[in-house]
C-alpha positions as CSV (number, residue, x, y, z in Angstrom):
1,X,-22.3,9.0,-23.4
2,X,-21.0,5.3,-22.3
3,X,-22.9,3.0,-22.9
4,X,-24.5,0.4,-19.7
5,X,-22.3,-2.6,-21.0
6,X,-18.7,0.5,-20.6
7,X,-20.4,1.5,-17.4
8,X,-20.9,-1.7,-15.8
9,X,-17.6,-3.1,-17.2
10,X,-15.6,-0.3,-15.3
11,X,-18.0,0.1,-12.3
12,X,-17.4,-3.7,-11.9
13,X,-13.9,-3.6,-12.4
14,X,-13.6,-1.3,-9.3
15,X,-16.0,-3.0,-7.3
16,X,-13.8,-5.6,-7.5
17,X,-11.1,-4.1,-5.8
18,X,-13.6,-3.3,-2.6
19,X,-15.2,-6.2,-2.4
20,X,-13.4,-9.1,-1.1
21,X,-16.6,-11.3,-1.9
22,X,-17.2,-10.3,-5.0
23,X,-16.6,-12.5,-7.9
24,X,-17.2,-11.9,-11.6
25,X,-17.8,-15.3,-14.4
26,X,-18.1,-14.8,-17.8
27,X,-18.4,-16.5,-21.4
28,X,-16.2,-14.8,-23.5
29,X,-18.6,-11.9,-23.8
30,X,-16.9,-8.7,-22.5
31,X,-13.7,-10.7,-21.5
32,X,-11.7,-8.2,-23.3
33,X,-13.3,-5.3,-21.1
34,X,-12.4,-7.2,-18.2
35,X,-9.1,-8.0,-19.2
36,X,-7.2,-5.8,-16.5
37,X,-9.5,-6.9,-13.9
38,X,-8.7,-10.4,-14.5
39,X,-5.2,-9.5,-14.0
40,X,-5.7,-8.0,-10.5
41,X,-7.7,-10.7,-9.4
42,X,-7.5,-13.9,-11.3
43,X,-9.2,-15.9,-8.9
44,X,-12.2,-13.7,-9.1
45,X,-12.7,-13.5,-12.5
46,X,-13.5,-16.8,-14.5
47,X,-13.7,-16.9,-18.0
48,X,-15.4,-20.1,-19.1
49,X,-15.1,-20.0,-22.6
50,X,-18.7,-20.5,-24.8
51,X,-20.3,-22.7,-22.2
52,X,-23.3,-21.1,-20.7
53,X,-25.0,-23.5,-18.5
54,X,-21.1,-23.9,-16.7
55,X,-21.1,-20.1,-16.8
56,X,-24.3,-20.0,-14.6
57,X,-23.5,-23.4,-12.6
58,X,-20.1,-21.8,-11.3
59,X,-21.4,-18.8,-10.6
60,X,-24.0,-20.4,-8.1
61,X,-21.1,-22.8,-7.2
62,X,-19.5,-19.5,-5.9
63,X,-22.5,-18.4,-4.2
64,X,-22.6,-21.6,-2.2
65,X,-19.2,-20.8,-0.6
66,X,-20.4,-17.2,0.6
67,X,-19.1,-15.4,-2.1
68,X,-21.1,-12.9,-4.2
69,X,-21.1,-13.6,-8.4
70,X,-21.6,-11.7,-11.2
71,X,-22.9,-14.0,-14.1
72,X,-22.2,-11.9,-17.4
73,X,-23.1,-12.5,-21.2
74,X,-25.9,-11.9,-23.9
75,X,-29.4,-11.8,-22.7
76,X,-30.0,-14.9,-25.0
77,X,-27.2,-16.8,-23.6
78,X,-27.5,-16.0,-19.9
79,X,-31.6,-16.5,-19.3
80,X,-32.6,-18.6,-22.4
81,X,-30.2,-21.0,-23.3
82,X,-29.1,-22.0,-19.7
83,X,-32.6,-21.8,-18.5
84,X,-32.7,-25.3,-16.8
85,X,-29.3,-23.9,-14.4
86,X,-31.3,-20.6,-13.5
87,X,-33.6,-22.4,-12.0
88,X,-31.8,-25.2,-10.4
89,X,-28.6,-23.9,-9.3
90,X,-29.8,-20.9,-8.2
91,X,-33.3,-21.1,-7.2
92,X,-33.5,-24.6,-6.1
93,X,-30.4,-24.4,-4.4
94,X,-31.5,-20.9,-2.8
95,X,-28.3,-18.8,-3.2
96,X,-28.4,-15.6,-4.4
97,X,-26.5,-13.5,-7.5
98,X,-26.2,-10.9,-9.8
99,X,-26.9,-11.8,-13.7
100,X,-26.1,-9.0,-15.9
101,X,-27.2,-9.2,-19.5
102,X,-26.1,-7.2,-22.8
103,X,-28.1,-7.1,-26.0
104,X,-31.8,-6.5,-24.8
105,X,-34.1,-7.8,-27.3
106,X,-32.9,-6.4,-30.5
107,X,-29.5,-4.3,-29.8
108,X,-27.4,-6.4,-32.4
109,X,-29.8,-7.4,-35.0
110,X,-27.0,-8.3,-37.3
111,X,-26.3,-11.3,-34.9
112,X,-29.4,-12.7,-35.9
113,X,-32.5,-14.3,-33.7
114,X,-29.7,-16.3,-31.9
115,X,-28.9,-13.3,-30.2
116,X,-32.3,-11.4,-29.4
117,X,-33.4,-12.2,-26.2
118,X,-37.5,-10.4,-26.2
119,X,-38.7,-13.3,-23.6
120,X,-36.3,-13.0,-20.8
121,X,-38.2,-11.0,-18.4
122,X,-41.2,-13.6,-18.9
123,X,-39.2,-16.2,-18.5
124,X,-37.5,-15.4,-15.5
125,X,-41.0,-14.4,-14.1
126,X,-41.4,-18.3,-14.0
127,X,-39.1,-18.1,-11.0
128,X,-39.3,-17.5,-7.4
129,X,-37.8,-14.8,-5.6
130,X,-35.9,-12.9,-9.0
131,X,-35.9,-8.7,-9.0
132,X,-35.5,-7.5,-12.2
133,X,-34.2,-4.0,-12.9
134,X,-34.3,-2.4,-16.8
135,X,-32.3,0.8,-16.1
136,X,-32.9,3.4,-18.6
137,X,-29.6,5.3,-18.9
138,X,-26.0,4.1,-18.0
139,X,-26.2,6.1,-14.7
140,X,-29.5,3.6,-13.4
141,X,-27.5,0.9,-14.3
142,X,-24.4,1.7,-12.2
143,X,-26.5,2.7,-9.1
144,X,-28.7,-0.6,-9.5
145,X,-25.7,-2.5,-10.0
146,X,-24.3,-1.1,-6.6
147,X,-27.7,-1.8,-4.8
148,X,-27.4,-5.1,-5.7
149,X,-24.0,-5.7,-5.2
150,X,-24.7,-5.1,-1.4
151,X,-27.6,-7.9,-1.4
152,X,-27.9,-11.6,-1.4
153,X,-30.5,-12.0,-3.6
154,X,-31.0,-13.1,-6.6
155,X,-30.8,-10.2,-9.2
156,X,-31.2,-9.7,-13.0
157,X,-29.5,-6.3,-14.3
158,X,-31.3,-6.0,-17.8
159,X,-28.9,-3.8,-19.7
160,X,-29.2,-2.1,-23.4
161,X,-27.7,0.3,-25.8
162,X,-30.9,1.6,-26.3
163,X,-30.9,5.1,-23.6
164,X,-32.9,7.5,-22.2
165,X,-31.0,11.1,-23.3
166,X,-31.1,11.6,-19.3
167,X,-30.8,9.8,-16.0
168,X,-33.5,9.6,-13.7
169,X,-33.0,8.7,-9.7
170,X,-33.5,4.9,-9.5
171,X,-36.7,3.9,-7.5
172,X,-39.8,5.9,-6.1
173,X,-41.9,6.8,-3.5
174,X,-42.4,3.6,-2.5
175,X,-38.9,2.4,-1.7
176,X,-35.8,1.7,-4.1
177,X,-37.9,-0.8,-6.4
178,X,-41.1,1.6,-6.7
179,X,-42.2,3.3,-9.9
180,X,-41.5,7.2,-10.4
181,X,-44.1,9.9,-11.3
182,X,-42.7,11.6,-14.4
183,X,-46.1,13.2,-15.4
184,X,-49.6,13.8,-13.8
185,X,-52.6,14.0,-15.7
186,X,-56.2,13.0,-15.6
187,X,-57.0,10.8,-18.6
188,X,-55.2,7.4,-18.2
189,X,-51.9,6.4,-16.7
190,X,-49.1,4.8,-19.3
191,X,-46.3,2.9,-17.2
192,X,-43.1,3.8,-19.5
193,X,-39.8,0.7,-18.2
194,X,-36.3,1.8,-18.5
195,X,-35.3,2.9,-22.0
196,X,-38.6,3.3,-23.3
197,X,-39.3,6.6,-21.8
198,X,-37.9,9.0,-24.2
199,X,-40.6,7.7,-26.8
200,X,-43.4,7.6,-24.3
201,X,-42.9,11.2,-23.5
202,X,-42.7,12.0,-26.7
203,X,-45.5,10.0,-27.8
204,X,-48.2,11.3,-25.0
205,X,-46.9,15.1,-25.4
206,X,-49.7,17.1,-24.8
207,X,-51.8,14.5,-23.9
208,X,-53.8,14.5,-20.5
209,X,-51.8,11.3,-19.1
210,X,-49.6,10.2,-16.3
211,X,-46.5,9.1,-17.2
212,X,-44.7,6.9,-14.7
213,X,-41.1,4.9,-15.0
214,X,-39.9,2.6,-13.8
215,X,-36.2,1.0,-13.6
216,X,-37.4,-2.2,-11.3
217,X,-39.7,-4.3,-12.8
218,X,-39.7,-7.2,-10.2
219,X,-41.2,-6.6,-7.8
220,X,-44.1,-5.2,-9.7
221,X,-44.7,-1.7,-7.9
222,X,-48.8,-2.8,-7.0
223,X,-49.0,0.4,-4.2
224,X,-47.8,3.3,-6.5
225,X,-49.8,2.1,-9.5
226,X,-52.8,1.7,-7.9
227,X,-51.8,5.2,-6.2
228,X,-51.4,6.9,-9.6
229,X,-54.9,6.1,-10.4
230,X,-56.6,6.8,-7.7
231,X,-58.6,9.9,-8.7
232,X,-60.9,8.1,-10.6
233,X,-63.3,5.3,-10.1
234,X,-61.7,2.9,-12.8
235,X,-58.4,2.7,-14.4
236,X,-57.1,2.4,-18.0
237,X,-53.5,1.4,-17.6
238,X,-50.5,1.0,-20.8
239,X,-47.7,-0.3,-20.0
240,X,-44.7,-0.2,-22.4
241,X,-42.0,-2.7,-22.0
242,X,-38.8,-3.1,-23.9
243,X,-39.4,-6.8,-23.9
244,X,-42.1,-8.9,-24.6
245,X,-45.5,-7.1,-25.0
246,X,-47.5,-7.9,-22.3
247,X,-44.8,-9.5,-20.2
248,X,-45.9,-7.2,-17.0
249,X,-50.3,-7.0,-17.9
250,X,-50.5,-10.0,-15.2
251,X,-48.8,-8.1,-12.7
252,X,-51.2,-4.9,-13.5
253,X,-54.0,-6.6,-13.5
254,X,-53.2,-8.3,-10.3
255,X,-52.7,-4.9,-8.9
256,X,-55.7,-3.0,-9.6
257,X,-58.0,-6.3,-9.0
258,X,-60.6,-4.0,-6.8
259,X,-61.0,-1.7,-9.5
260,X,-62.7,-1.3,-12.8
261,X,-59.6,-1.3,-15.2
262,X,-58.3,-2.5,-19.0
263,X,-54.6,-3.1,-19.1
264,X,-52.9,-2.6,-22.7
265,X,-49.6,-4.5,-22.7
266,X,-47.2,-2.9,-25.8
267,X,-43.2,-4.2,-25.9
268,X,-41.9,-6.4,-28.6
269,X,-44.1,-9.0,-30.8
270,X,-44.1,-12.4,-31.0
271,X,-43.2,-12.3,-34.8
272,X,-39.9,-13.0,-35.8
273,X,-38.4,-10.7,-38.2
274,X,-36.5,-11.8,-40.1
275,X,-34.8,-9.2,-42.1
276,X,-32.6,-7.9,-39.2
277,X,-32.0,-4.3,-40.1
278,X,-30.8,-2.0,-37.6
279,X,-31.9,-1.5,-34.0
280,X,-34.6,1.5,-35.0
281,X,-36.0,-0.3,-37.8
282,X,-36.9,-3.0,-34.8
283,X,-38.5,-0.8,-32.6
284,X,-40.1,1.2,-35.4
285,X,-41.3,-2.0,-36.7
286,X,-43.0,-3.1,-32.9
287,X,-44.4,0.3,-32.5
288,X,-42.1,1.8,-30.0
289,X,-41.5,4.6,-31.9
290,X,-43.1,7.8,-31.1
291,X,-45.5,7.5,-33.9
292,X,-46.2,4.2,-33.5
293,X,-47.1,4.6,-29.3
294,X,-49.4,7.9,-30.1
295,X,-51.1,5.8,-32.5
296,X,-51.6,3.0,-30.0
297,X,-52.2,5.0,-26.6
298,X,-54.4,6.9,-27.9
299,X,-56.4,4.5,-29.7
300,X,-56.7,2.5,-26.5
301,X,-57.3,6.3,-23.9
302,X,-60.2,7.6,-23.9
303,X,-60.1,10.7,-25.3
């Protein structure tokens, strides 16, 4: 399987070719990939070199003259360190785009903290007006990418080489941004985000749960959580993020308001650690492992 970062490299470079508006900036990051695009159409693919807040200040310079960017690099280099552009040139100046990030929290632990990026999603949620899709599987990511391609809003394509073993249609029952029943059951309802739900289902295997997953974060589905515990006169909710824990409890919490409920927000800790490892060791060590989420789900459910 390809991973998202192959799948949105050549799904872009085509896009390219249909889409007159369509423009693509980067940061040195995946340049190579987009190498042959950047032949076909060098005014529509902008290398910038190691400069992040210009990478994010042309690409809302390109959304002020109509056209529609694609702001590409690390998650840590594209939310975090250029923070101060997010927030101006986009949202103050109200244009829309597409930022696209590789490396999810942990995906190159090698590179060290510099490049883990577990606060994105709460940082962004600072902002006005930002959907934010975590696809689970390179499939998700291309038809997300699409979706918002076709927009003018501002968009932030989450992407990691952590996968789901199978796609899953994007969306629900609630529109192209709701939250998809995977599993029904009767004994608390665990909210699994893009590549997270592998381990979830595995972790709540024969357990009386629902299991739904979601692929778009922001806007927070409200309608088809609070529809997945309706049965019952309260509602014990976990959500499992592939960010930072708790990053969406707000959101649940905000949702189920007219209810009796206890929210249990599990994703990536606040601890540094600092003896990198390899990408399972992370999530082993913040309890996203199988194990590790029985151990917590179930110790949080009632039984």
């Amino acid at each position: 399987m390809d991973t998202m970062r192959d799948r949105f490299i050549a799904i872009t470079s085509q896009l390219l070719a249909e889409e007159p508006r369509l423009a693509v900036v980067l940061a040195d990051i995946s340049a190579d990939g987009f190498a042959p695009a950047r032949r076909a159409h060098p005014d529509r693919v902008i290398n910038v070199g190691i400069r992040e807040q210009l990478l994010v200040g042309a690409g809302a310079g390109m959304a002020l003259t109509g056209m529609r960017p694609i702001v590409h690099t690390f998650a840590s280099f594209l939310v975090e360190r250029p923070f101060e552009q997010v927030k101006l040139d986009f949202g103050h100046q109200g244009v829309g785009g597409i930022l696209v990030s590789a490396g999810g929290s942990y995906d190159w632990p090698a590179g060290g903290f510099t490049h883990m990026a577990p606060g994105d999603v709460a940082l962004l949620d600072t902002l006005e007006g930002w959907t934010v899709h975590v696809p689970g599987h390179p499939d998700e990511a291309e038809a997300l990418l699409r979706g918002a391609v076709d927009g003018d809003d501002r968009v932030y394509v989450r992407l990691s080489l952590q996968a789901n073993r199978e796609a899953r249609p994007v969306g629900g029952s609630t529109g192209s941004t709701g939250f998809s029943v995977v599993r029904e059951g009767r004994g608390g309802t665990v909210v699994a985000v893009g590549p997270m739900l592998d381990n979830v289902l595995a972790a709540t295997e024969g357990l009386d749960l629902s299991v739904l997953y979601a692929t778009t974060v922001r806007p927070f589905d409200a309608a088809g959580l609070r529809r997945a515990v309706a049965a019952g006169p309260g509602a014990d909710v976990v959500i499992v993020e592939p960010y930072l824990a708790g990053t969406s409890t707000a959101a649940a919490n905000e949702a189920l308001m007219e209810l009796p409920h206890r929210v249990l927000g599990l994703g990536v800790g606040r601890a540094e650690l600092r003896r990198y490892g390899q990408m399972d060791e992370h999530v082993a060590a913040h309890g996203l492992d199988p194990r590790g989420l029985r151990e917590r789900i179930t110790g949080f459910l009632p039984a």
